[in-house]
N, C-alpha and C positions, 0 to 999 in steps of 0.2 A: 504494500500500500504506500502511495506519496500522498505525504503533504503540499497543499500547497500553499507554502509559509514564503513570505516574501523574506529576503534580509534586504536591510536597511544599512548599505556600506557608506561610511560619513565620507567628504567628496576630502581632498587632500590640499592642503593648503594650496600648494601649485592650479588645483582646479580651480581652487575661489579665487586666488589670484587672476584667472582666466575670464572668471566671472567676473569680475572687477574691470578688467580691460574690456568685454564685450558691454558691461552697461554703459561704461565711459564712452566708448566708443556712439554708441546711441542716444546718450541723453545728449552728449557732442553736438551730433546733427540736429536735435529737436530743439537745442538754445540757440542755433542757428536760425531754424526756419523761425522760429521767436522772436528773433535780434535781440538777445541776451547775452552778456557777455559773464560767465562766469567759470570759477575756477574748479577743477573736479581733486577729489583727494580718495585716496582709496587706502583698502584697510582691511585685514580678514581677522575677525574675533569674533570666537564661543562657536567657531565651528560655520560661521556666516561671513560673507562677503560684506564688505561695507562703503557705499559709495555715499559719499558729501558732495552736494555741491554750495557752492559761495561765492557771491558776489558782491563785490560795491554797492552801495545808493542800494535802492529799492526795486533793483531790476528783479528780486527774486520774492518781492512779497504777495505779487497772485497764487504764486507755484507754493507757496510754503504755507496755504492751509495743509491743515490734519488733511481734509476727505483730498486736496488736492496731492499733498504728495502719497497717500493710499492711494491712488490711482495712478499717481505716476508710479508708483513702485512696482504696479501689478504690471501696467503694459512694459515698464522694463525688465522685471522679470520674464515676461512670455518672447521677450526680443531675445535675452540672455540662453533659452529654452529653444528655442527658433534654431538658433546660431549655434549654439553645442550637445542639443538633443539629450540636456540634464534636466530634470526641475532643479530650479534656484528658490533660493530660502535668500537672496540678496537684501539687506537693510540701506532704504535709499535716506538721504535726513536732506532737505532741503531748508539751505541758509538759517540754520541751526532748529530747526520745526520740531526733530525726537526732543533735543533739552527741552524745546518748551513745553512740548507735549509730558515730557514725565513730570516737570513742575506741578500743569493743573494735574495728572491724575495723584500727586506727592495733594496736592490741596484737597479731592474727591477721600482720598483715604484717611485724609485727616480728619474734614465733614462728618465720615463715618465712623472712625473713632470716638469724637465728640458724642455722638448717638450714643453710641457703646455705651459709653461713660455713663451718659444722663440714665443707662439702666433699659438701653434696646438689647433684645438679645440677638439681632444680627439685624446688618443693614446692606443692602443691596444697592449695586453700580447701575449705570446704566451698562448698554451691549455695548462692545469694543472688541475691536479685532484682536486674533489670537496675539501680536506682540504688546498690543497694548497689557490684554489681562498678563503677559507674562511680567509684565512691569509691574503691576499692581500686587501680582502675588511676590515678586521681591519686595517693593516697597512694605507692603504689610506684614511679611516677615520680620522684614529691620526691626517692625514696631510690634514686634510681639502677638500678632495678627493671624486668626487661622481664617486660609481665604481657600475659599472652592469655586470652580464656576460652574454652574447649569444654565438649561436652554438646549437650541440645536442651530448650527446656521448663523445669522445675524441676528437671531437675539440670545444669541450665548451671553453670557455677564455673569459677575463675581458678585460673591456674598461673603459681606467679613462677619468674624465674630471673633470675643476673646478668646484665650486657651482656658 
């Protein structure tokens, strides 16, 4: 009898490195047809590609909502997929949008802390995507936080409580 058990081989630094030059390569052309001039910095940590990009002035604050760079990151990942016949797990952060982004969710789990406190015995997020809640379940860690998430889909979302 076989199973049929998929393995899951982690890609090798050299790959995400690859990764890294195929998004760059791509978000390249799309700050072109843009006319945006900005700098690309690349980076492989926790197992993930990691492309920044950064500009001067304010040429990058359309691109730098949350849902905007969620969406740039998906079509750069599917270019990166395209082009090396991998899925990518690549983290894009546009003109610094992840910092700000973990700040509010560092504020959202503090909010719910605060509940805790006043005697809720769990308080619940709104949905966020999987790297978001993975921020959250660190953050709430740090802070002595037991955090789960339920749902399915887009309205997956975390639920803190104390230990």
């Amino acid at each position: 009898m076989t199973d049929n058990v998929t393995e899951t081989v982690e890609p090798t630094v050299a790959e995400l490195e690859n990764e890294g030059d195929v998004a760059a390569d791509y978000l390249e052309e799309l700050l072109d047809i843009a006319d945006i001039d900005g700098d690309l910095n690349l980076d492989v940590r926790q197992g993930r590609a990691y492309v920044s990009v950064e500009a001067e002035g304010d040429g990058l604050s359309l691109l730098s909502a949350p849902d905007t760079v969620q969406a740039l990151q998906e079509l750069t990942r599917l270019a990166v997929q395209s082009k090396t016949g991998s899925f990518s797990r690549l983290i894009l952060d546009v003109g610094g949008s992840r910092d700000t982004r973990r700040r509010q969710l560092e504020t959202l789990v503090n909010a719910a802390a605060a509940k805790l406190d006043e005697g809720a015995s769990q308080a619940s997020l709104p949905a966020m995507s999987s790297y978001e809640r993975k921020l959250v379940h660190d953050i709430a860690a740090d802070q002595g936080l037991v955090s789960e998430s339920y749902g399915e889909g887009a309205d997956r979302h975390t639920v803190l409580r104390r230990r």
